[in-house]
Gaussian input, Z-matrix of N, CA and C with variables (Angstrom, degrees):
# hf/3-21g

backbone

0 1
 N
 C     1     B1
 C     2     B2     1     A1
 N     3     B3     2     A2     1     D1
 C     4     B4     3     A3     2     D2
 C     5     B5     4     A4     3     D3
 N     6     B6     5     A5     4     D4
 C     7     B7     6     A6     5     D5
 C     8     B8     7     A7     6     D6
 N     9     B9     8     A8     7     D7
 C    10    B10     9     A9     8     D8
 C    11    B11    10    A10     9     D9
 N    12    B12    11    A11    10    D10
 C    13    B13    12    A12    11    D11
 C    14    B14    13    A13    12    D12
 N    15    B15    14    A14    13    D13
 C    16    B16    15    A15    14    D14
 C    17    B17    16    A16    15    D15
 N    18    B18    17    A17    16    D16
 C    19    B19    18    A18    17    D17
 C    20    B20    19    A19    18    D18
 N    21    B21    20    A20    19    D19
 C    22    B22    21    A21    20    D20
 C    23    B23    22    A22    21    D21
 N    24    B24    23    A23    22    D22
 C    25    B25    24    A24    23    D23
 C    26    B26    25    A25    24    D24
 N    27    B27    26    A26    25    D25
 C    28    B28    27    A27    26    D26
 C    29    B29    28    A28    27    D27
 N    30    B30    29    A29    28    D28
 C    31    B31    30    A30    29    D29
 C    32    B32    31    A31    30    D30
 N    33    B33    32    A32    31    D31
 C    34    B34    33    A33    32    D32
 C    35    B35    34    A34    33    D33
 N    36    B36    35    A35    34    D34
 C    37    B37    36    A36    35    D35
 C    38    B38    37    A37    36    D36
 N    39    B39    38    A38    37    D37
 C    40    B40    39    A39    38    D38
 C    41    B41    40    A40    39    D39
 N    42    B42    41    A41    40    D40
 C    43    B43    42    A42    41    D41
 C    44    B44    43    A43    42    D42
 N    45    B45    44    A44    43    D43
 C    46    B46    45    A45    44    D44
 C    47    B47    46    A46    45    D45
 N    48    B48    47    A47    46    D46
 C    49    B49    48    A48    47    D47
 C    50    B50    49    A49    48    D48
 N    51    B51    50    A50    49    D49
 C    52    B52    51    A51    50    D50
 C    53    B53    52    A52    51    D51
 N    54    B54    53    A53    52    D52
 C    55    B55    54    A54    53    D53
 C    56    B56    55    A55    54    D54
 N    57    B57    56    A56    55    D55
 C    58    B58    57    A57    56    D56
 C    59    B59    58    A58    57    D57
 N    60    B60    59    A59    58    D58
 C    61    B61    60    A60    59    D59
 C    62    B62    61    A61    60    D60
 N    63    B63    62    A62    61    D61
 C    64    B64    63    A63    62    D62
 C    65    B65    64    A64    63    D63
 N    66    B66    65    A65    64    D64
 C    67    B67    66    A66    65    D65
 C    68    B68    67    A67    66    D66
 N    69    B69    68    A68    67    D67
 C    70    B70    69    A69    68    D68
 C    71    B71    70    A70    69    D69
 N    72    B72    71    A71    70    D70
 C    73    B73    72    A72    71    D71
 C    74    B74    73    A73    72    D72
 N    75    B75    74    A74    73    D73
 C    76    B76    75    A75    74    D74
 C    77    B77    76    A76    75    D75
 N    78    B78    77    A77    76    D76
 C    79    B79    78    A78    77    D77
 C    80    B80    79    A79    78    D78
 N    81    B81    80    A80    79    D79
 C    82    B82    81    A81    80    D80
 C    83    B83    82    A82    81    D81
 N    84    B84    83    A83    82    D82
 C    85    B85    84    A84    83    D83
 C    86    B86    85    A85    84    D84
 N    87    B87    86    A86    85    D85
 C    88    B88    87    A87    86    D86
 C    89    B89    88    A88    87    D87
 N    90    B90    89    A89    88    D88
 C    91    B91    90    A90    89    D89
 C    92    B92    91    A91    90    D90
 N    93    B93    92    A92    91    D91
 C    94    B94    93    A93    92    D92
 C    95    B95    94    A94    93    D93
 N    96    B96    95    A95    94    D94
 C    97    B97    96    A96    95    D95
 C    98    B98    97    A97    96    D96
 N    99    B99    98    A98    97    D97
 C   100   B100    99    A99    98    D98
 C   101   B101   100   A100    99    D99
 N   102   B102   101   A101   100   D100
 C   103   B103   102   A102   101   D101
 C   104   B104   103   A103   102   D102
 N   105   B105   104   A104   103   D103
 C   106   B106   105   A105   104   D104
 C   107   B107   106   A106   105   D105
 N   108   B108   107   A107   106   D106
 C   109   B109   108   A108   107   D107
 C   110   B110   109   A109   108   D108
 N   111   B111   110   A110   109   D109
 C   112   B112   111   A111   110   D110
 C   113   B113   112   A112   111   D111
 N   114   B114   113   A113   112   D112
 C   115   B115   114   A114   113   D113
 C   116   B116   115   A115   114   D114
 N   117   B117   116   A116   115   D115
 C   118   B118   117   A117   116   D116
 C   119   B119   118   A118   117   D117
 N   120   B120   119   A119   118   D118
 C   121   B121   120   A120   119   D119
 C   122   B122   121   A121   120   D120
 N   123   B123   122   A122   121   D121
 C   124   B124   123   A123   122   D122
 C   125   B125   124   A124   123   D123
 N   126   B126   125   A125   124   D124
 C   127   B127   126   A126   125   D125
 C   128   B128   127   A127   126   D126
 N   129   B129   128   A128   127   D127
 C   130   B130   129   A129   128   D128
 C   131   B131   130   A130   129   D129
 N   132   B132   131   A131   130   D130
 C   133   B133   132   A132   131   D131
 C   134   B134   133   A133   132   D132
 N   135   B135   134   A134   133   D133
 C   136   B136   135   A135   134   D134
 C   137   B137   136   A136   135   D135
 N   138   B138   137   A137   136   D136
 C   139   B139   138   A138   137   D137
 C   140   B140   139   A139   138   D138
 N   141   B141   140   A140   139   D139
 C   142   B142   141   A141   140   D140
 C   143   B143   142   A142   141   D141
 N   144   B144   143   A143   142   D142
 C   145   B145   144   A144   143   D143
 C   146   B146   145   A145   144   D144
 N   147   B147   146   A146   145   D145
 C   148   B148   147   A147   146   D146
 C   149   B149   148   A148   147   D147
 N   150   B150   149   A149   148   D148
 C   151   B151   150   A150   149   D149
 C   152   B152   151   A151   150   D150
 N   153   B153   152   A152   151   D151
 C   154   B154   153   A153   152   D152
 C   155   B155   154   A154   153   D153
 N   156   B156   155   A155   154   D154
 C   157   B157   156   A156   155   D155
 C   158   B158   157   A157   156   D156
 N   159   B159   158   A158   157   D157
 C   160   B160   159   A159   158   D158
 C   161   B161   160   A160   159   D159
 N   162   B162   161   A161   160   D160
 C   163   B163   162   A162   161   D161
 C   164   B164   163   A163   162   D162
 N   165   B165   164   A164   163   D163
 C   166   B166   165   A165   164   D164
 C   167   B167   166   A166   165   D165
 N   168   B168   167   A167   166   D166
 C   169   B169   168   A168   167   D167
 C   170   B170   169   A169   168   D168
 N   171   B171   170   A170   169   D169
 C   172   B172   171   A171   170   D170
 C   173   B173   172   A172   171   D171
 N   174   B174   173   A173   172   D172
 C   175   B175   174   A174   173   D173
 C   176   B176   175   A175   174   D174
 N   177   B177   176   A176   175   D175
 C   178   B178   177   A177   176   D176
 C   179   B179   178   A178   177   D177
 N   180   B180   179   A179   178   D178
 C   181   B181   180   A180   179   D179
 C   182   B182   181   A181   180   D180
 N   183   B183   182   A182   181   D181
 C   184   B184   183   A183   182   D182
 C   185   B185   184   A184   183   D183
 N   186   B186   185   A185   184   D184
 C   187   B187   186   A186   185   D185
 C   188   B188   187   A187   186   D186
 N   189   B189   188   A188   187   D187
 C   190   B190   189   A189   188   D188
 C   191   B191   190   A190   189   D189
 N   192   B192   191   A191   190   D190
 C   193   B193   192   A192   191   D191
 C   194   B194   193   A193   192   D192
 N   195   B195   194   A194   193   D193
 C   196   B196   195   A195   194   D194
 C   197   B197   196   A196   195   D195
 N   198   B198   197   A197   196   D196
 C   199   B199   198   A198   197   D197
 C   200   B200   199   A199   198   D198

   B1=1.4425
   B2=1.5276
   B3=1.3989
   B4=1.5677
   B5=1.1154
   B6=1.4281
   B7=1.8093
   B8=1.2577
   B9=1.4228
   B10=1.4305
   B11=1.5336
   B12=1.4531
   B13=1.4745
   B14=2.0054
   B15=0.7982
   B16=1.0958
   B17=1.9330
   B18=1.2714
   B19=1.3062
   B20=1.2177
   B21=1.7196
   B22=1.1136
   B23=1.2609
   B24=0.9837
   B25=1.8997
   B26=1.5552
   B27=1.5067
   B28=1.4140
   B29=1.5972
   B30=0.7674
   B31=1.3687
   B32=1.4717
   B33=1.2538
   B34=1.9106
   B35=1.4288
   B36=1.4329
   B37=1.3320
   B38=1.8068
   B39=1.3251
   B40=1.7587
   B41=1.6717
   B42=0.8765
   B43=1.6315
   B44=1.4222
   B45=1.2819
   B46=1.8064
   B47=1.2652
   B48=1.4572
   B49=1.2825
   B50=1.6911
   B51=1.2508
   B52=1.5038
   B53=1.6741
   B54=1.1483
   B55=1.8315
   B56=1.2854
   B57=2.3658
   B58=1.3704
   B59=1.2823
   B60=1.5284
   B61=1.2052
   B62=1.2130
   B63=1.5962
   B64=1.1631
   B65=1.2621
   B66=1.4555
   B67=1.3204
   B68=1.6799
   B69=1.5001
   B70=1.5014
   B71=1.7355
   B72=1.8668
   B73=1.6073
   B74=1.5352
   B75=2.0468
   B76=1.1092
   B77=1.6650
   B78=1.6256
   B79=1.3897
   B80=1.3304
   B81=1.1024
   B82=1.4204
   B83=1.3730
   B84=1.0019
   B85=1.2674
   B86=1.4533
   B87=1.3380
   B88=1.7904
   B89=1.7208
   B90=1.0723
   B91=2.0246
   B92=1.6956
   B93=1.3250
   B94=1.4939
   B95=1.4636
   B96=1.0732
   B97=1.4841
   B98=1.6877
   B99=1.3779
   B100=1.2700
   B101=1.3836
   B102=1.7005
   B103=1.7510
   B104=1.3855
   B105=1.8686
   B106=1.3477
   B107=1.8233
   B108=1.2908
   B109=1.6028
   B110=1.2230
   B111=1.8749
   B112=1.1023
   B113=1.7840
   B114=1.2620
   B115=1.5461
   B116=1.6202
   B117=1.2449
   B118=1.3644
   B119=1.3089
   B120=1.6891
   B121=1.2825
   B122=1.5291
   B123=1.6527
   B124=1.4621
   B125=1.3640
   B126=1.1246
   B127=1.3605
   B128=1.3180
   B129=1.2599
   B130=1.6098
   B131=1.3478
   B132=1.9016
   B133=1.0162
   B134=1.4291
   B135=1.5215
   B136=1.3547
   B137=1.4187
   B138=1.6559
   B139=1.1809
   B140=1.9382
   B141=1.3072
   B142=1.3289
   B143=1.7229
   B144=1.3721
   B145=1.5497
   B146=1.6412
   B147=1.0352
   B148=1.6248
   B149=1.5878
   B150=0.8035
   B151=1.5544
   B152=1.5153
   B153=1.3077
   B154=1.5360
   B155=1.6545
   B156=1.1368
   B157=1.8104
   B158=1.3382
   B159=1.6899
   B160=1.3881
   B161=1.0185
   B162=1.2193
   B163=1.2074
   B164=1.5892
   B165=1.4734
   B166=1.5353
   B167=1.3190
   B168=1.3291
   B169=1.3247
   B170=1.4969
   B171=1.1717
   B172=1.9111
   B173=1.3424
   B174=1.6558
   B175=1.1963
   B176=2.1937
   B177=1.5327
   B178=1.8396
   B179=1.8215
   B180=1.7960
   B181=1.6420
   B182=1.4432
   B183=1.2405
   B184=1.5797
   B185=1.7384
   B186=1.3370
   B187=1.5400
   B188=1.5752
   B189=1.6678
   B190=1.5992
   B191=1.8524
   B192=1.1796
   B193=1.5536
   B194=1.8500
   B195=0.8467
   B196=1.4974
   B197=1.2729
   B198=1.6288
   B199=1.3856
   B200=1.4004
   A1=107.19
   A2=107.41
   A3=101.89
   A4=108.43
   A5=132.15
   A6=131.73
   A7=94.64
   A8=152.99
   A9=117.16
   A10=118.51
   A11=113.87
   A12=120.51
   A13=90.65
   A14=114.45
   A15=110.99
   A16=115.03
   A17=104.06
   A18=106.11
   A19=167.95
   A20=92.48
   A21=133.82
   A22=116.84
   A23=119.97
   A24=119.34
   A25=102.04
   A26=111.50
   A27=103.92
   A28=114.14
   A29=129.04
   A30=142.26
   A31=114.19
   A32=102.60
   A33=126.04
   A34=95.62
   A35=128.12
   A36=129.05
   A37=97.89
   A38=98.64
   A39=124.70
   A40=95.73
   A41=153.67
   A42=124.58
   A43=114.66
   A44=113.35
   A45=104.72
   A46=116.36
   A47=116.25
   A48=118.12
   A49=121.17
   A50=112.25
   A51=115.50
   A52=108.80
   A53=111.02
   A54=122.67
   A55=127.55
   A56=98.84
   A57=92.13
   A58=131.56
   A59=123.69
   A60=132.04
   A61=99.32
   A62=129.33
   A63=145.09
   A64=110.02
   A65=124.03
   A66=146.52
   A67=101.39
   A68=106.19
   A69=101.54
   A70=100.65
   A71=108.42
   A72=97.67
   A73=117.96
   A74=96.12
   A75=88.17
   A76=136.75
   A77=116.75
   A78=105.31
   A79=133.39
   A80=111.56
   A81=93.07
   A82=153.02
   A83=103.79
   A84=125.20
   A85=103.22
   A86=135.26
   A87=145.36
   A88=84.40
   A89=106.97
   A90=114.71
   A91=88.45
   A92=120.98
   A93=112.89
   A94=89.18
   A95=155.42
   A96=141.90
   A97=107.67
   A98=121.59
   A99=111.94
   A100=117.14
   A101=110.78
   A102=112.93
   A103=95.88
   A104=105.42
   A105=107.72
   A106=130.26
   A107=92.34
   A108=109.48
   A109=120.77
   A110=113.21
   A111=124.47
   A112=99.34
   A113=83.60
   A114=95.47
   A115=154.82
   A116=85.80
   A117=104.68
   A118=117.27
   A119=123.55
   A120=100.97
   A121=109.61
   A122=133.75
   A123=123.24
   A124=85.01
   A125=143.12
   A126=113.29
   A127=143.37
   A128=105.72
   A129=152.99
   A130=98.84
   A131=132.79
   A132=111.29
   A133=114.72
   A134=122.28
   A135=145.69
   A136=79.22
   A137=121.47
   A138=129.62
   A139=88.50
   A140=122.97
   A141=118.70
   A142=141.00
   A143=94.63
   A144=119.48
   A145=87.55
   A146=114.20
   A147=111.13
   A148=125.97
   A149=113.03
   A150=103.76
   A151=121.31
   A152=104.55
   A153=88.09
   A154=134.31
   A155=93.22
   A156=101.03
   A157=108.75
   A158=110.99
   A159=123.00
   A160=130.03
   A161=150.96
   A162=147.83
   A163=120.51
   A164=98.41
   A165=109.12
   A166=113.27
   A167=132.04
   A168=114.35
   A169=127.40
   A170=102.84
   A171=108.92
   A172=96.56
   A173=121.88
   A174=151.37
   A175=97.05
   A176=81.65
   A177=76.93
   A178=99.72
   A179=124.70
   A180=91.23
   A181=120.05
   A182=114.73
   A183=103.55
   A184=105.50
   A185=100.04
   A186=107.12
   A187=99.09
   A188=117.38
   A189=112.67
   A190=86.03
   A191=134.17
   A192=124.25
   A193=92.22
   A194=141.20
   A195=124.40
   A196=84.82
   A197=151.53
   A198=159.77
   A199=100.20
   D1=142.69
   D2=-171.75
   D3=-110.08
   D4=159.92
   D5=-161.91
   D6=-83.64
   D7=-24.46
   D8=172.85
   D9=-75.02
   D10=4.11
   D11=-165.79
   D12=-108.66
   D13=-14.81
   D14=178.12
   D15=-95.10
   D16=-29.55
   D17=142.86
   D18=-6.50
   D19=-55.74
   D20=-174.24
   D21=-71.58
   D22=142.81
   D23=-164.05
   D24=-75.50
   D25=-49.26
   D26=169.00
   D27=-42.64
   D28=-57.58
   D29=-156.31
   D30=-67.36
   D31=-30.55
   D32=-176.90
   D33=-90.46
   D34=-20.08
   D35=-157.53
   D36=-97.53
   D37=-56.30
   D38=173.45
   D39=-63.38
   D40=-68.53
   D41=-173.13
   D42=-67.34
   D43=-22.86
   D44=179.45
   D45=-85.33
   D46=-5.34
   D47=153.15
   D48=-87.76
   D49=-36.05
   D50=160.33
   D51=-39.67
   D52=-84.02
   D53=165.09
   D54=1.29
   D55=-69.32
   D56=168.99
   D57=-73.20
   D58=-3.95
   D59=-170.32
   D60=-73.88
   D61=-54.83
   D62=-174.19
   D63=-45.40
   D64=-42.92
   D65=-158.56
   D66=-85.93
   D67=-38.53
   D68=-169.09
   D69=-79.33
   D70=-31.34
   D71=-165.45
   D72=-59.71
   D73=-35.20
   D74=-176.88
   D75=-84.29
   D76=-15.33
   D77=139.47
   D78=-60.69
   D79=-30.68
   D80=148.66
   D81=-46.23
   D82=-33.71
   D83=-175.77
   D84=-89.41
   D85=-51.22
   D86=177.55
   D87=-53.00
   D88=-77.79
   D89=-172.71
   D90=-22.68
   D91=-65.63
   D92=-145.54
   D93=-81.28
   D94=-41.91
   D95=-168.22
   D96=-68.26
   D97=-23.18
   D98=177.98
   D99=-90.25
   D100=-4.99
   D101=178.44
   D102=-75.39
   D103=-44.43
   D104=179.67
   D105=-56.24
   D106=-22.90
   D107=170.17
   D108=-57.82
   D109=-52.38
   D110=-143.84
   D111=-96.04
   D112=-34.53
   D113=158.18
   D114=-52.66
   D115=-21.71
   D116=160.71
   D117=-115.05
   D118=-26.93
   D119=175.75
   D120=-72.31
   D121=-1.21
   D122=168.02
   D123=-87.05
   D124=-109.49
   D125=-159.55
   D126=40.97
   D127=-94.37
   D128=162.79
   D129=-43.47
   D130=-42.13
   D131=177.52
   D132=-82.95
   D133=-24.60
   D134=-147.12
   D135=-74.54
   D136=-81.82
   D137=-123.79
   D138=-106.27
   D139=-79.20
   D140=156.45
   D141=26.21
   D142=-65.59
   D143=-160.98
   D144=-99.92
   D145=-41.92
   D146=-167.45
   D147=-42.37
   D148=160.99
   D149=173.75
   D150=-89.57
   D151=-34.30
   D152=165.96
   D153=-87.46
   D154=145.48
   D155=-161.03
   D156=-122.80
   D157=50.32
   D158=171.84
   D159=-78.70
   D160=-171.83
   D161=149.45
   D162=-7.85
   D163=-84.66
   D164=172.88
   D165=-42.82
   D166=-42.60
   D167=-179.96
   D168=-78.77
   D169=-4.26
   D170=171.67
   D171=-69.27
   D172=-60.39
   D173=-141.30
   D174=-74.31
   D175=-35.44
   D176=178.48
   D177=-93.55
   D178=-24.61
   D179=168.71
   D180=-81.81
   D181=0.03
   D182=171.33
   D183=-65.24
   D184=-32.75
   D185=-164.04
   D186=-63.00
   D187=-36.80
   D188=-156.41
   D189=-90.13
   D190=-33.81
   D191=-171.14
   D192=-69.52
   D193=-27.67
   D194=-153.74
   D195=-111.19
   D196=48.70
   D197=146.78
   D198=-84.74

């Protein structure tokens, strides 16, 4: 790419929109790994810690290991 083409208002206009996109996926993406975080460590406390170790509770740590 050559610097007068980079110049170009389009062009200054088209990467700073590239950028914020970039910018939004990847909070996005941090945001969703920490719901996913937080989410299993309640889980884990909910079902986990409990004393009963019935059915449902196998059935909910498969659920918190495959997060």
């Amino acid at each position: 790419m050559s610097l007068p083409l980079i110049n170009k208002q389009f062009m200054k206009q088209g990467l700073a929109i590239t950028i914020a996109t970039m910018k939004m996926n990847l909070t996005h993406a941090t945001t969703r790994l920490k719901k996913i975080q937080q989410l299993g460590t309640h889980l884990n406390a909910r079902f986990l810690s409990s004393k009963d170790r019935g059915a449902d509770s196998r059935v909910i740590a498969l659920a918190c290991y495959s997060l």
